[in-house]
ChimeraX commands (.cxc) that place a marker at each C-alpha (Angstrom):
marker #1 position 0.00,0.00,0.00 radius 0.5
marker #1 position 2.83,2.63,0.73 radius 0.5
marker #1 position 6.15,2.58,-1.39 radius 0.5
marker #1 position 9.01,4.52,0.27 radius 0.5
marker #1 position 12.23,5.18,-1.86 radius 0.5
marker #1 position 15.52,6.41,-0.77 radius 0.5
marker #1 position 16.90,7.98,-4.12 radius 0.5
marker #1 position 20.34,5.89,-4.91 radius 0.5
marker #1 position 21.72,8.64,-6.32 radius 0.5
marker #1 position 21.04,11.24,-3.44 radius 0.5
marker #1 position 22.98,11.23,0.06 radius 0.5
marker #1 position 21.01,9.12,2.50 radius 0.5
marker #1 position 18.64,10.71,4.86 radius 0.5
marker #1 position 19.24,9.46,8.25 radius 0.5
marker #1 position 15.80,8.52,9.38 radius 0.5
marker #1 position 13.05,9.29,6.84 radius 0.5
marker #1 position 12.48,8.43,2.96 radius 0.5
marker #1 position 12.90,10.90,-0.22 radius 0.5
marker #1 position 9.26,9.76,-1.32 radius 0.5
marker #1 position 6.43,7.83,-0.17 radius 0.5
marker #1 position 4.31,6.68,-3.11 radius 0.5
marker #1 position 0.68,5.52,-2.12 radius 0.5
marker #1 position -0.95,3.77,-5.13 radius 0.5
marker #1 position -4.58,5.08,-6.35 radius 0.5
marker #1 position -7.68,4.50,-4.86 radius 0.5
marker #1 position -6.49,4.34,-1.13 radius 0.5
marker #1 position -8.06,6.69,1.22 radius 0.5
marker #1 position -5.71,9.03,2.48 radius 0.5
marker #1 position -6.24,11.73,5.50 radius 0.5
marker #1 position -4.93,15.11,5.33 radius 0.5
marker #1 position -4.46,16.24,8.89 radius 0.5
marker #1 position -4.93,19.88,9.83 radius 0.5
marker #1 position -1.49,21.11,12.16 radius 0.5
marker #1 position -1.59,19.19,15.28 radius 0.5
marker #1 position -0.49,21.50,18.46 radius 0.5
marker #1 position 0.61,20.88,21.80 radius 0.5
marker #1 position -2.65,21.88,23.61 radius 0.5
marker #1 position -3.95,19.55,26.18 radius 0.5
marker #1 position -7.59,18.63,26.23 radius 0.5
marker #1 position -8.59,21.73,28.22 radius 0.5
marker #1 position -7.31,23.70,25.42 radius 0.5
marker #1 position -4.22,25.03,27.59 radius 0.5
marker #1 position -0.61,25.32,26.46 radius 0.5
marker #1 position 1.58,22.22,27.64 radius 0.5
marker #1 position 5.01,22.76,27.97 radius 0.5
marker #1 position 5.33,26.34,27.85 radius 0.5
marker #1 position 9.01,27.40,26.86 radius 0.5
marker #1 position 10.15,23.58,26.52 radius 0.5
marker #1 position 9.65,22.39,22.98 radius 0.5
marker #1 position 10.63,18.76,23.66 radius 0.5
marker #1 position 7.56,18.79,25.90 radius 0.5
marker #1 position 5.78,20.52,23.30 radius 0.5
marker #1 position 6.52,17.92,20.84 radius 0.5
marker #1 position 5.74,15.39,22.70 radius 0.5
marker #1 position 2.47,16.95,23.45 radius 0.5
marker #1 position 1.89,17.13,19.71 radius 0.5
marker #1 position 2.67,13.81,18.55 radius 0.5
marker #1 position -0.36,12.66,21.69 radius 0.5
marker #1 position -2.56,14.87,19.89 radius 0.5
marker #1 position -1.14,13.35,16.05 radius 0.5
marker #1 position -2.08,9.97,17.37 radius 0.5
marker #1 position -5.55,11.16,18.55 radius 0.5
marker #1 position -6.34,12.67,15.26 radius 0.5
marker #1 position -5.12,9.25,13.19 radius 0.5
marker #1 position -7.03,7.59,15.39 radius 0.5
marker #1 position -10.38,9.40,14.43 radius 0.5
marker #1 position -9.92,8.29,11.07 radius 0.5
marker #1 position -8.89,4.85,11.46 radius 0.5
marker #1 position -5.44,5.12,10.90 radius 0.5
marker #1 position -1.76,5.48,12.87 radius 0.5
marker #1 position 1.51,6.23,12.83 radius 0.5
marker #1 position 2.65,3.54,11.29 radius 0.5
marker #1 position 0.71,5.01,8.01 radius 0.5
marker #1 position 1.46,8.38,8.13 radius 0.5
marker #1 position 3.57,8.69,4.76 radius 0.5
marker #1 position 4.47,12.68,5.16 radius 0.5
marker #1 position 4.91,15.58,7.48 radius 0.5
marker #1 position 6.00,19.02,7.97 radius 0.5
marker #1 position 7.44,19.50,11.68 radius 0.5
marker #1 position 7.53,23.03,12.76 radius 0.5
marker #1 position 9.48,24.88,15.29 radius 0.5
marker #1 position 9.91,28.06,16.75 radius 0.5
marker #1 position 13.85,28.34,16.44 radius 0.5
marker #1 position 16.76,28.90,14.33 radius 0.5
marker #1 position 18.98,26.24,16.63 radius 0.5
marker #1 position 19.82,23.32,14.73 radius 0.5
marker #1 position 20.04,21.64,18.50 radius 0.5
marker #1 position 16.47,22.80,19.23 radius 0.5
marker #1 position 15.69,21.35,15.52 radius 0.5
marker #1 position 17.55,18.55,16.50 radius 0.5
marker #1 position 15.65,17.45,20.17 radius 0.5
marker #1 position 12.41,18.25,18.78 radius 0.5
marker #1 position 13.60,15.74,15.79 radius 0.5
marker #1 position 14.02,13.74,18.69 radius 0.5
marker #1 position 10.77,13.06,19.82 radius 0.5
marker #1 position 9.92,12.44,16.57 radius 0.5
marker #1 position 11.82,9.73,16.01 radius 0.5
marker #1 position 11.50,8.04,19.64 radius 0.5
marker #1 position 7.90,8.24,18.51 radius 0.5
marker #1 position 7.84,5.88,16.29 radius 0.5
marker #1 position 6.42,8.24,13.21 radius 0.5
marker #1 position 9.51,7.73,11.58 radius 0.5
marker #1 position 9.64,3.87,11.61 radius 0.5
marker #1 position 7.98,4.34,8.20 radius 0.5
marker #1 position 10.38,5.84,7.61 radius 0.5
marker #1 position 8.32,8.41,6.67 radius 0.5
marker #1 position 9.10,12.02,4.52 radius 0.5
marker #1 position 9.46,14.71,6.05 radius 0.5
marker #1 position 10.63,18.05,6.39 radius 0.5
marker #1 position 12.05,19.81,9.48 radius 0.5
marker #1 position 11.29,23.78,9.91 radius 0.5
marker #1 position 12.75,26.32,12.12 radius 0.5
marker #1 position 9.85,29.29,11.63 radius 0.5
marker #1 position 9.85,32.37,13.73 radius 0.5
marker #1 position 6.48,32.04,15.06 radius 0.5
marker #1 position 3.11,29.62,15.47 radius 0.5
marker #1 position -0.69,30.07,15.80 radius 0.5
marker #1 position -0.60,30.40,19.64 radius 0.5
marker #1 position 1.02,32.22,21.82 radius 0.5
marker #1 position 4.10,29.98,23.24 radius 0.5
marker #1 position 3.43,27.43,20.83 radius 0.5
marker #1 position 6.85,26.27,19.88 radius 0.5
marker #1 position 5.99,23.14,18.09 radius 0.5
marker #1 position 3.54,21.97,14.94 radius 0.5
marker #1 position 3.16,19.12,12.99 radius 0.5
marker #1 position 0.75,18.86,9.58 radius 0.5
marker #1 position 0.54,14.60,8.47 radius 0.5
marker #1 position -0.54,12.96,5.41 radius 0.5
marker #1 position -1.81,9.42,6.33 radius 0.5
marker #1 position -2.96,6.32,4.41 radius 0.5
marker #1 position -6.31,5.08,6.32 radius 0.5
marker #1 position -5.93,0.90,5.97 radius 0.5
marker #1 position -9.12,-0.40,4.57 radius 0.5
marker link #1:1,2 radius 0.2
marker link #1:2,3 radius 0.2
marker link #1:3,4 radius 0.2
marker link #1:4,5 radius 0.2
marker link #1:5,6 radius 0.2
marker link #1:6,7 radius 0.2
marker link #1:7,8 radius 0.2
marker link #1:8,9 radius 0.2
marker link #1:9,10 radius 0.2
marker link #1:10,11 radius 0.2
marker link #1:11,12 radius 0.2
marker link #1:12,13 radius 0.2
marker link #1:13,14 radius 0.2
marker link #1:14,15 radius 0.2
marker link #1:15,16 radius 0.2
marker link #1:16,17 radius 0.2
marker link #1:17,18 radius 0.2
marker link #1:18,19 radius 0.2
marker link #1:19,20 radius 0.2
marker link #1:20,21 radius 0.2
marker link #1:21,22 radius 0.2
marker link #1:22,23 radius 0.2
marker link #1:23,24 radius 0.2
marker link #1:24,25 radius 0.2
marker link #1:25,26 radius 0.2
marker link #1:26,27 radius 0.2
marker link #1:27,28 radius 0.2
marker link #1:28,29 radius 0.2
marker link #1:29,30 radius 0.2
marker link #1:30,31 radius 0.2
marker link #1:31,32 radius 0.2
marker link #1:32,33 radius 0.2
marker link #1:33,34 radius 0.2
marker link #1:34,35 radius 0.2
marker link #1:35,36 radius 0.2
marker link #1:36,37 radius 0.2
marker link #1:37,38 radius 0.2
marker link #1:38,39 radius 0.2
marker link #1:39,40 radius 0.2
marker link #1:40,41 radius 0.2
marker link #1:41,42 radius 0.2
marker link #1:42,43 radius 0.2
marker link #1:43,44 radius 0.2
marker link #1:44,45 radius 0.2
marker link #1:45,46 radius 0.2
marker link #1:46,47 radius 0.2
marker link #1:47,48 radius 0.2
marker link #1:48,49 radius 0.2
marker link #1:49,50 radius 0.2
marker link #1:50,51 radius 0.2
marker link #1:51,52 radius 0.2
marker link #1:52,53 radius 0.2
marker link #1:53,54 radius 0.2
marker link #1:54,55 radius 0.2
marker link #1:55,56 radius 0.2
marker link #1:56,57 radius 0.2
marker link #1:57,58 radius 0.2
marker link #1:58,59 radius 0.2
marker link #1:59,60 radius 0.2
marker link #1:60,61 radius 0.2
marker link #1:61,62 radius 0.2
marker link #1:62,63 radius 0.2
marker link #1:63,64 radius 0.2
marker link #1:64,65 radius 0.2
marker link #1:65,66 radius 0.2
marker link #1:66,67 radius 0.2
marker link #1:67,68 radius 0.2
marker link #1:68,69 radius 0.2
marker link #1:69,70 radius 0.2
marker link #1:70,71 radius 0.2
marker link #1:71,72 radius 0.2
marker link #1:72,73 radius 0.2
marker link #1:73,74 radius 0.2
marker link #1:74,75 radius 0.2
marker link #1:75,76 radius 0.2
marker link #1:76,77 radius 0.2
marker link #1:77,78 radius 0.2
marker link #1:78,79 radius 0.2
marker link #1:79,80 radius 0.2
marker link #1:80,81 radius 0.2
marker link #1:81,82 radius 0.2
marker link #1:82,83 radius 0.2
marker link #1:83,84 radius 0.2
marker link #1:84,85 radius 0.2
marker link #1:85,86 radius 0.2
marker link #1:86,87 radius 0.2
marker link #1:87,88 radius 0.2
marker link #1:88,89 radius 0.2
marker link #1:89,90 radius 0.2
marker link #1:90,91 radius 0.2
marker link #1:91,92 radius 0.2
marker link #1:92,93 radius 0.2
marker link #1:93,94 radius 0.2
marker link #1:94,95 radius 0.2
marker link #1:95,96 radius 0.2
marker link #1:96,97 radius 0.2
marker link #1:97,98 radius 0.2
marker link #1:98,99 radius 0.2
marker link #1:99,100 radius 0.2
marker link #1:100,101 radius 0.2
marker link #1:101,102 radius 0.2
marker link #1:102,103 radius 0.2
marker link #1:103,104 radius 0.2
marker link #1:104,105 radius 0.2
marker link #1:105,106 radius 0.2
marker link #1:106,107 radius 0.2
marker link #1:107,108 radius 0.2
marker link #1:108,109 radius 0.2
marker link #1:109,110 radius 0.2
marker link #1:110,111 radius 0.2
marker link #1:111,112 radius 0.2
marker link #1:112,113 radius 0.2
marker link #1:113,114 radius 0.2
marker link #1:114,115 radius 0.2
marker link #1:115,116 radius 0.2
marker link #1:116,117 radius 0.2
marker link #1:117,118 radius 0.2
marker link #1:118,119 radius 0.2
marker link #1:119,120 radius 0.2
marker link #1:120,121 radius 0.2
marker link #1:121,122 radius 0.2
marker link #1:122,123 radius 0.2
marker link #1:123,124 radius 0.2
marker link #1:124,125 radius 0.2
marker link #1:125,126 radius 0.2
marker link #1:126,127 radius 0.2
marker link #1:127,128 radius 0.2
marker link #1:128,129 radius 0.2
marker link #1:129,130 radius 0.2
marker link #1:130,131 radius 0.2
marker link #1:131,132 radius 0.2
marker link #1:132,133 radius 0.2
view
């Protein structure tokens, strides 16, 4: 159901795939940013974006799991932080990985942006996700 291809000819990405190919007529879910709000609609983590992440990729998990899907088939993302630190790129990155997202290994792409939708947010993640039949 998902394809993913590390290009031979380009340098090998350390924990995610150049392209994810998904053949037609699977249902895929486009998820909307997911943000590290708890249920109560407060900030968690506030000035700690490994916390923030974390918080996030709960939240990623609750939306796949509206639809039917996880994870496992989430074939792209854009991860968004609040920083121009590779390091804070880097722990952020993290979390990502620890989370399993990237066992796919997924593609994705890793942002430092100078700000987010809320104020302290410090973390964002928009998915793409196969739902399995």
């Amino acid at each position: 159901m998902i394809r993913r291809v590390t290009v031979p000819a380009l340098f090998p990405p350390p924990t995610y795939s150049h392209v994810s190919v998904v053949e037609a007529g699977t249902r895929l879910a486009f998820l909307a940013g997911s943000v590290p709000l708890g249920p109560d609609g407060a900030l968690v983590g506030p000035g700690d974006p490994v916390r923030q992440a974390e918080q996030v990729i709960a939240n990623l998990r609750e939306q796949l799991d509206a639809v039917g899907s996880d994870l496992e088939h989430v074939v792209a993302t854009d991860v968004y932080v609040v920083s121009g630190e590779p390091a804070v790129l880097s722990a952020v990155w993290s979390v990502v990985e620890a989370s399993g997202l990237s066992a796919g290994p997924h593609s994705s792409t890793l942002i430092g942006v100078a700000c987010l939708g809320y104020a302290g947010q410090l973390v964002e993640i928009t998915a793409t996700a196969v739902v399995p039949e």
